[in-house]
DRENLUMMI-283311 format. One record per residue: residue number from 1; residue in one letter; x, y, z of N, C-alpha, C, CB in turn. Coordinates in pm, whole numbers, plus 50000, padded with zeros to 5 digits. Each point is the difference from the previous one (the first is absolute). Last residue first. Glycine has a CB too. Example, Ala and Ser with C-alpha at 12.3 -4.5 7.8 and 13.67 -1.06 7.14 Angstrom:
# DRENLUMMI-283311
+------+------+-------+-------+-------+-------+-------+-------+-------+-------+-------+-------+-------+-------+
: resi : resn :    nX :    nY :    nZ :   caX :   caY :   caZ :    cX :    cY :    cZ :   cbX :   cbY :   cbZ :
+------+------+-------+-------+-------+-------+-------+-------+-------+-------+-------+-------+-------+-------+
:    2 :    S : 51285 : 49775 : 50708 : 50082 : 50119 : 50006 : 49923 : 50109 : 50073 : 50118 : 49937 : 49785 :
:    1 :    A : 49911 : 49491 : 50208 : 49911 : 50119 : 50000 : 50090 : 50120 : 50000 : 49811 : 49883 : 50125 :
+------+------+-------+-------+-------+-------+-------+-------+-------+-------+-------+-------+-------+-------+
# end
This chain:
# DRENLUMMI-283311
+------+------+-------+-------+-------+-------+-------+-------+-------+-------+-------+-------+-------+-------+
: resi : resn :    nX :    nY :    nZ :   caX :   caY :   caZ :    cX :    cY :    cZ :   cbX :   cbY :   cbZ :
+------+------+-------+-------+-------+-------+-------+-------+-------+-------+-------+-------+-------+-------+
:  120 :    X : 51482 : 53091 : 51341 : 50131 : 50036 : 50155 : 50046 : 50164 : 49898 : 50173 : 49649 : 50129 :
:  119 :    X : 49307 : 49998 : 49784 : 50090 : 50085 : 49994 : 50095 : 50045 : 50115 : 49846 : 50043 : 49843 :
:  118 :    X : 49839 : 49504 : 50162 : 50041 : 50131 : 50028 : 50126 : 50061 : 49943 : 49883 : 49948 : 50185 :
:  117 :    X : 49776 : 49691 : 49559 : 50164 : 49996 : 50091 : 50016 : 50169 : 50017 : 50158 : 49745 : 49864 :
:  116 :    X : 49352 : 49943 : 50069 : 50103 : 50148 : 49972 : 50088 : 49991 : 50089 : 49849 : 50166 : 49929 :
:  115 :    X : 49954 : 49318 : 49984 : 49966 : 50113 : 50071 : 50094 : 50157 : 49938 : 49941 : 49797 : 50228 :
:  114 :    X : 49833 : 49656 : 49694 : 50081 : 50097 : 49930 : 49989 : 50110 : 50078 : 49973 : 49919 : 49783 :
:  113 :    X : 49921 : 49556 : 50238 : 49950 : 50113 : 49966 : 50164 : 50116 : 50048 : 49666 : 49904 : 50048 :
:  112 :    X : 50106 : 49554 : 49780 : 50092 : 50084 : 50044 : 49957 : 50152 : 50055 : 50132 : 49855 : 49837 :
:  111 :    X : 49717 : 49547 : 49963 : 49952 : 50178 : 50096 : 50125 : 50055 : 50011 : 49801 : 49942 : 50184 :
:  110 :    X : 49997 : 49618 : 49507 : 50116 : 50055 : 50055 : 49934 : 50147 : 50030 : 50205 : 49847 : 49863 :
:  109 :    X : 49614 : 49594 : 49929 : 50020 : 50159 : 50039 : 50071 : 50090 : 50074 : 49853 : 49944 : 49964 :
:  108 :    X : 49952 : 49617 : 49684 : 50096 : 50059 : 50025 : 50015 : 50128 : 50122 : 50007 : 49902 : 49760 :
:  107 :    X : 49571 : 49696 : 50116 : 50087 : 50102 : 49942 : 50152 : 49999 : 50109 : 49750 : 50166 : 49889 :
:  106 :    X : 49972 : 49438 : 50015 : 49996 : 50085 : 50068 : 50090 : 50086 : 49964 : 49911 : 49881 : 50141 :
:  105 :    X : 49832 : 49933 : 49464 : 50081 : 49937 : 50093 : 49960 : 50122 : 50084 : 50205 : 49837 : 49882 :
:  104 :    X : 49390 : 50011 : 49779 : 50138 : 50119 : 50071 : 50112 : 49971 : 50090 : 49831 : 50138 : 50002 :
:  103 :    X : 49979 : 49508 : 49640 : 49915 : 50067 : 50082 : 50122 : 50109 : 50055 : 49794 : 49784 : 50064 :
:  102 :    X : 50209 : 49930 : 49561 : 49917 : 50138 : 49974 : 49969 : 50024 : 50156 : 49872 : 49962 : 49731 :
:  101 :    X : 50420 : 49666 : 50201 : 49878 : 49953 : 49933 : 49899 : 50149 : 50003 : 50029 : 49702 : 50090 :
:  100 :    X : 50465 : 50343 : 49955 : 49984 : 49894 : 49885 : 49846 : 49970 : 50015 : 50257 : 49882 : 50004 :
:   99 :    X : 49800 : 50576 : 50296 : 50119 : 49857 : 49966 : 49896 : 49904 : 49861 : 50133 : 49951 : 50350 :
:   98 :    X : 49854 : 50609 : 49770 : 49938 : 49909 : 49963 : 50056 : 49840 : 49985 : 49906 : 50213 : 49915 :
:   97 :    X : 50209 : 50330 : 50329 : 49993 : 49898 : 49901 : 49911 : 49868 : 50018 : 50220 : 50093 : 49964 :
:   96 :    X : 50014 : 50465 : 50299 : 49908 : 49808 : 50002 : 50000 : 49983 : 49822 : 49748 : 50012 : 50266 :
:   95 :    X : 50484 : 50406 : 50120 : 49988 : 49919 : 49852 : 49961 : 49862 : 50014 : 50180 : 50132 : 49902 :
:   94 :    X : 49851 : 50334 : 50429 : 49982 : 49869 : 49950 : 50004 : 49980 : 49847 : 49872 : 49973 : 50203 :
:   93 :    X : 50270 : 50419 : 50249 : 50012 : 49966 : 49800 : 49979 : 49873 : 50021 : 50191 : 50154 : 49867 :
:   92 :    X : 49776 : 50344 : 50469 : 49999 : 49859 : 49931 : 49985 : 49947 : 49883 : 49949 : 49996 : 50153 :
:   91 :    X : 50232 : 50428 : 50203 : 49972 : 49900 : 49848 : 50016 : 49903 : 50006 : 50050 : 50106 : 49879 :
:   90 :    X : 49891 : 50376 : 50432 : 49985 : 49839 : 50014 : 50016 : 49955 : 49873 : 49844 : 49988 : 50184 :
:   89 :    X : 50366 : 50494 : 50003 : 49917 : 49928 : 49975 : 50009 : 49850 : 49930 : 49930 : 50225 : 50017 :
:   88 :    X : 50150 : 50277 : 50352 : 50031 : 49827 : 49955 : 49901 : 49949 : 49902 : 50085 : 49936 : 50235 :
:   87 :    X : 49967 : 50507 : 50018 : 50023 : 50018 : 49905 : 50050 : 49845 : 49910 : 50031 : 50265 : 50111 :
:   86 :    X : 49743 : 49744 : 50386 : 49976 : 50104 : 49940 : 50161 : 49997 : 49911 : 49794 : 50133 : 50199 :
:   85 :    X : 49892 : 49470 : 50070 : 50145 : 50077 : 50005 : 49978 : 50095 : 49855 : 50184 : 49777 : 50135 :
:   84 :    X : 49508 : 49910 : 49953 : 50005 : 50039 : 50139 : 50144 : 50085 : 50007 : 49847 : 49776 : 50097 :
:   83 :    X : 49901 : 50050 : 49544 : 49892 : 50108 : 50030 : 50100 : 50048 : 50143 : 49702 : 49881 : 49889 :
:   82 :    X : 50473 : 50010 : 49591 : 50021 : 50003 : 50124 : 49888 : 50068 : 50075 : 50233 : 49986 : 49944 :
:   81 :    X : 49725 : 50030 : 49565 : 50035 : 50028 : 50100 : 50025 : 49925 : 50145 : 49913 : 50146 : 49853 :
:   80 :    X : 50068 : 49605 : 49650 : 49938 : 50110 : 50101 : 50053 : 50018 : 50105 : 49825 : 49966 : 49936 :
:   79 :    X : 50234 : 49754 : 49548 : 50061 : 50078 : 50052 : 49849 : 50092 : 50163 : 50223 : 50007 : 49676 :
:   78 :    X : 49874 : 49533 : 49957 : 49840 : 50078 : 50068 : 50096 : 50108 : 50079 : 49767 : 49766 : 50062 :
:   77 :    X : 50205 : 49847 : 49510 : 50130 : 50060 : 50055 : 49892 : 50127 : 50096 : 50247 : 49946 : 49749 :
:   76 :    X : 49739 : 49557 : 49982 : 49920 : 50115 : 50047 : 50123 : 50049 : 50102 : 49711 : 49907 : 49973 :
:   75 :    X : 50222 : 49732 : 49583 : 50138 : 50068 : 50080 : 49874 : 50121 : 50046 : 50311 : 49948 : 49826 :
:   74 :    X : 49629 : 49554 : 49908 : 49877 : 50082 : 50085 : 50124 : 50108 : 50099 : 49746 : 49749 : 50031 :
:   73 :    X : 50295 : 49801 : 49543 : 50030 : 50116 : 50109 : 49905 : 50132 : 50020 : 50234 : 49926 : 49942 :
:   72 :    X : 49731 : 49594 : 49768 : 49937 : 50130 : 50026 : 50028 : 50084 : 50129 : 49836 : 49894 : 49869 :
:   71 :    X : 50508 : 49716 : 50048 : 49843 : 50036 : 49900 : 49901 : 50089 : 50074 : 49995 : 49760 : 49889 :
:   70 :    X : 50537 : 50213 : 50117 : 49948 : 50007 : 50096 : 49824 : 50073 : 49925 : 50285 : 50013 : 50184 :
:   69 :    X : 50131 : 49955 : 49537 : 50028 : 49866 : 50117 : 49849 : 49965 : 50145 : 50337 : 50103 : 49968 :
:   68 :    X : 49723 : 50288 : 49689 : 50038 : 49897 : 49912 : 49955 : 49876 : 50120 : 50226 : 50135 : 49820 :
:   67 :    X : 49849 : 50250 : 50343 : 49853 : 50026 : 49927 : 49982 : 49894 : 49951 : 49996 : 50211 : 49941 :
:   66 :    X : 50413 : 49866 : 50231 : 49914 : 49942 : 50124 : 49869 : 50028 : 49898 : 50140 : 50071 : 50287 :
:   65 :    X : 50189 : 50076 : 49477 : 50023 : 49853 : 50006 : 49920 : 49935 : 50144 : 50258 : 50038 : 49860 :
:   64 :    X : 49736 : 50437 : 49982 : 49906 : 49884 : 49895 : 50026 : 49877 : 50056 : 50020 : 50110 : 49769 :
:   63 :    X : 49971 : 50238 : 50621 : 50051 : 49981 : 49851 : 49948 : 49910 : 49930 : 50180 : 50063 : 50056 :
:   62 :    X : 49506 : 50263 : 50228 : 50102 : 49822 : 50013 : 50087 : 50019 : 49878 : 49799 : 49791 : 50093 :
:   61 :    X : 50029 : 50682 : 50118 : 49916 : 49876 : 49930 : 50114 : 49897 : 49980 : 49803 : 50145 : 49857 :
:   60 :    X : 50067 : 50401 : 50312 : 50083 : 49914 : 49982 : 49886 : 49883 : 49985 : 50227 : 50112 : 50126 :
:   59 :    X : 49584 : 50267 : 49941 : 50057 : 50001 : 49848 : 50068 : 49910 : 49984 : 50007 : 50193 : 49969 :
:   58 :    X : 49814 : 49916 : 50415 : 49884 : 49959 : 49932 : 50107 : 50020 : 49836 : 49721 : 50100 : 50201 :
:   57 :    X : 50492 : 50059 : 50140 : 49995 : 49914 : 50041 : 49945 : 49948 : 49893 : 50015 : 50047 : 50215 :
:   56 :    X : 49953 : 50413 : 49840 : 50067 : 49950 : 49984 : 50032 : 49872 : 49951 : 49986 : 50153 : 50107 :
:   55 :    X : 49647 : 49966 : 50060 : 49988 : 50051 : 49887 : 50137 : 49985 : 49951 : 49806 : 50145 : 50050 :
:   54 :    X : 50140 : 49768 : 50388 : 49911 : 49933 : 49941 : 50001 : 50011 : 49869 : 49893 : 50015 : 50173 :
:   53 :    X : 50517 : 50176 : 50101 : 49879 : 50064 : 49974 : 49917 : 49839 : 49927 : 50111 : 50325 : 49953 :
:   52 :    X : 50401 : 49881 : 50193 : 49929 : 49870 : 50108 : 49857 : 50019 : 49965 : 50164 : 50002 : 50231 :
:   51 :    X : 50092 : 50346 : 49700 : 49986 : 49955 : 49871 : 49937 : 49814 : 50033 : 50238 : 50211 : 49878 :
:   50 :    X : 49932 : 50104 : 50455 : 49907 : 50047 : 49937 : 49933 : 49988 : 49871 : 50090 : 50091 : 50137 :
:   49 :    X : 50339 : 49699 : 50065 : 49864 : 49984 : 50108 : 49914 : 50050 : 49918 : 50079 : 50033 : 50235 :
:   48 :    X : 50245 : 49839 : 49484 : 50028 : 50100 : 50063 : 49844 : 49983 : 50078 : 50205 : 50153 : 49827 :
:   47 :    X : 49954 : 49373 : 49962 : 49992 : 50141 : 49954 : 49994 : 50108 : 50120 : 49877 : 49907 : 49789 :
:   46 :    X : 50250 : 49625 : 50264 : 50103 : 50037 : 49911 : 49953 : 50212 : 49957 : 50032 : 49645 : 49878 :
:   45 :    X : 49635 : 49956 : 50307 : 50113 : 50082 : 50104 : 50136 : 50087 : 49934 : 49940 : 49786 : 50168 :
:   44 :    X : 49831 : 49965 : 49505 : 49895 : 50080 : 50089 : 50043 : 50082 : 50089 : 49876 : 49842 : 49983 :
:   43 :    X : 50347 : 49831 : 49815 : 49961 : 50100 : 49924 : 49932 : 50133 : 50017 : 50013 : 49819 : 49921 :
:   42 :    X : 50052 : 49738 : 50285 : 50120 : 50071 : 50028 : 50007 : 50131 : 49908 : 50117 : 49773 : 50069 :
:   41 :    X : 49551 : 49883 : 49928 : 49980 : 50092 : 50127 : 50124 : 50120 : 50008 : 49884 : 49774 : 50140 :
:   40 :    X : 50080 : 49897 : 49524 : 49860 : 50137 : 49967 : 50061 : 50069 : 50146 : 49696 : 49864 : 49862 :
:   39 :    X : 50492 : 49751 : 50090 : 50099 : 50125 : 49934 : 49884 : 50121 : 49967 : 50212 : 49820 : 49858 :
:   38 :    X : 49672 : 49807 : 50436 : 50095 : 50057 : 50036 : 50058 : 50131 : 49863 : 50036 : 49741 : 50177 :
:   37 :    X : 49671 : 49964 : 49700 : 49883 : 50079 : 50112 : 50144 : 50141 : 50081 : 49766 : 49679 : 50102 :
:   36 :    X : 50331 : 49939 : 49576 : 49981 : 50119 : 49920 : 49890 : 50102 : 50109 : 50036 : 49848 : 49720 :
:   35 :    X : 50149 : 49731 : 50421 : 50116 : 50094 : 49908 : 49967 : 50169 : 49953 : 50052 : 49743 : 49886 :
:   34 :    X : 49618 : 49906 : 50285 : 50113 : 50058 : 50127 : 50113 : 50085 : 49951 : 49969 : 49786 : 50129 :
:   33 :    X : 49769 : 49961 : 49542 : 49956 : 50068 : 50024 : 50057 : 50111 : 50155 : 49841 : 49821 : 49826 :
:   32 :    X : 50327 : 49815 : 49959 : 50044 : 50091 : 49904 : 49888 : 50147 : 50043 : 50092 : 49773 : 49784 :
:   31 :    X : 49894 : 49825 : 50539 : 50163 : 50002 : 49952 : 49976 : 50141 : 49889 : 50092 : 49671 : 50009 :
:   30 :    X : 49568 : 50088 : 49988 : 49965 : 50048 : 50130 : 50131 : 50089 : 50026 : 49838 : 49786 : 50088 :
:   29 :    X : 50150 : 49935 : 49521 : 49902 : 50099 : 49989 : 49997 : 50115 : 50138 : 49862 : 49800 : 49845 :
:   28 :    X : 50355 : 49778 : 50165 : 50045 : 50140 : 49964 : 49966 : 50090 : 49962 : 50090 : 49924 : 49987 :
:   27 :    X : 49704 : 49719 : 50238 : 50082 : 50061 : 50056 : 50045 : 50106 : 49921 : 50040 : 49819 : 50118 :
:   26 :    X : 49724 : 49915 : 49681 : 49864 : 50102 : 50113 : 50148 : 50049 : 50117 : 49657 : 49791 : 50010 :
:   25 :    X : 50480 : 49912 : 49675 : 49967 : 50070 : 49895 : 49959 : 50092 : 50153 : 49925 : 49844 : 49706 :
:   24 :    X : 50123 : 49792 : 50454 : 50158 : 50045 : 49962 : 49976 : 50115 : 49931 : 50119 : 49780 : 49973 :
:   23 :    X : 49536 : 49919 : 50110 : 50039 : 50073 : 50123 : 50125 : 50092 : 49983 : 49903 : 49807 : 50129 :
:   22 :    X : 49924 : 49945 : 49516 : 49894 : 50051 : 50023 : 50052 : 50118 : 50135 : 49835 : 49757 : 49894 :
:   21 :    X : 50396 : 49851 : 49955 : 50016 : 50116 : 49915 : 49910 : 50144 : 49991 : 50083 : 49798 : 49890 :
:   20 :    X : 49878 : 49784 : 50436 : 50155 : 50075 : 50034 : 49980 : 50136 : 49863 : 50205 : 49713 : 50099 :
:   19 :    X : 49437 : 50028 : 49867 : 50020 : 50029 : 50107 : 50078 : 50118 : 50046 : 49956 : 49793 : 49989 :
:   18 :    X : 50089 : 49856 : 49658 : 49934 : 50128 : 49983 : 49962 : 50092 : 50090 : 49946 : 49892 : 49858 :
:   17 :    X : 50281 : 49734 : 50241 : 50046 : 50065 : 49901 : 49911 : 50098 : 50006 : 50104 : 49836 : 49874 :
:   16 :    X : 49716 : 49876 : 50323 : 50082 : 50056 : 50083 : 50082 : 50070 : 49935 : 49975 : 49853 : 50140 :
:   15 :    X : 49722 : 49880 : 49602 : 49911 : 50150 : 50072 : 50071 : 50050 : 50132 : 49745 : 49911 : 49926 :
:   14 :    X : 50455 : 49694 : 49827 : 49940 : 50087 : 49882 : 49950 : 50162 : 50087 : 49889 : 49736 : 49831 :
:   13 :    X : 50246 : 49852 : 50412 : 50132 : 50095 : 49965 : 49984 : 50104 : 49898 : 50134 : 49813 : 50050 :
:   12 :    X : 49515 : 49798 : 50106 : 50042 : 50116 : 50141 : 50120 : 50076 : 49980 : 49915 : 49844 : 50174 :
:   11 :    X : 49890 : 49872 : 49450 : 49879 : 50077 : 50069 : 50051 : 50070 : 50112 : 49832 : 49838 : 49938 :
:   10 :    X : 50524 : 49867 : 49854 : 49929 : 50130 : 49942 : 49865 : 50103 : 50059 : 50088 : 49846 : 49817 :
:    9 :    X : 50023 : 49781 : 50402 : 50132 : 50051 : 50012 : 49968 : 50144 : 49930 : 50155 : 49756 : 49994 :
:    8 :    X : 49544 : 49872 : 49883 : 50025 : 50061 : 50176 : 50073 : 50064 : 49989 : 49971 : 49859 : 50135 :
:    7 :    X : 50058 : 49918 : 49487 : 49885 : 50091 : 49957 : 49986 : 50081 : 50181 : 49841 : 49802 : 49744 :
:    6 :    X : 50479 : 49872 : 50235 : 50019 : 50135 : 49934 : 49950 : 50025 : 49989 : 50086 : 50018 : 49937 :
:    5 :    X : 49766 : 49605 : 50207 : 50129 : 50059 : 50127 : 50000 : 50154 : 49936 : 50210 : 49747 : 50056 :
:    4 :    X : 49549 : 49938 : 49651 : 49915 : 50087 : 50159 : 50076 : 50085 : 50069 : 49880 : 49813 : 50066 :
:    3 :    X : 50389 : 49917 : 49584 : 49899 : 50132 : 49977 : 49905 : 50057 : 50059 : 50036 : 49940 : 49856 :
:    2 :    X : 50216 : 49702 : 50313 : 50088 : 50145 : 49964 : 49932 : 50083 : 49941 : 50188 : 49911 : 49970 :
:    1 :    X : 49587 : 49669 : 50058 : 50026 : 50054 : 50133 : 50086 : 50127 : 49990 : 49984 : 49768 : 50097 :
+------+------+-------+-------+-------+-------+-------+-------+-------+-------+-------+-------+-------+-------+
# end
């Protein structure tokens, strides 16, 4: 009878464990990726409006330790004009990945935009 009891017990504490380790991991992954969406972004805004360029941009790239942590990262970085306000412009930045059974998680993504600070 205890060994039915436990072989039960096990069958419903084995795959809640894993579960939890499963859910905990897809967090920080999620966690290291927000990290690194933010410090791309802050990079970005960081440069001189006119340098706010696609070609610019297209050079930056994940650090290693989100490269490391985050299986087949996918970082798109899309800089454009503003259509409804004149010298603004739009950036966006996702980063996606791949969770523990290969499929794509939901990505990461963040908007800002950037406008020419009038000259005094």
């Amino acid at each position: 009878m205890a060994g039915v009891l436990l072989m039960t017990v096990s069958m419903i504490v084995v795959p809640a464990i894993y579960w939890v380790h499963r859910e905990r991991r897809q967090t920080e992954r999620r966690q290291i990726a927000i990290v690194e969406v933010e410090n791309l972004m802050e990079r970005v805004v960081a440069l001189p409006y006119d340098q706010v360029q696609q070609s610019i941009v297209d050079k930056f790239a994940l650090s290693e330790s989100a490269v490391r942590q985050l299986p087949d990262a996918r970082l798109q970085i899309k800089i454009s004009e503003a259509t409804d306000v004149k010298q603004m412009k739009k950036i966006q930045i996702q980063l996606g990945w791949k969770n523990q059974q290969g499929i794509r998680a939901m990505p990461v993504s963040l908007t800002s935009w950037v406008c020419l600070k009038e000259q005094q």
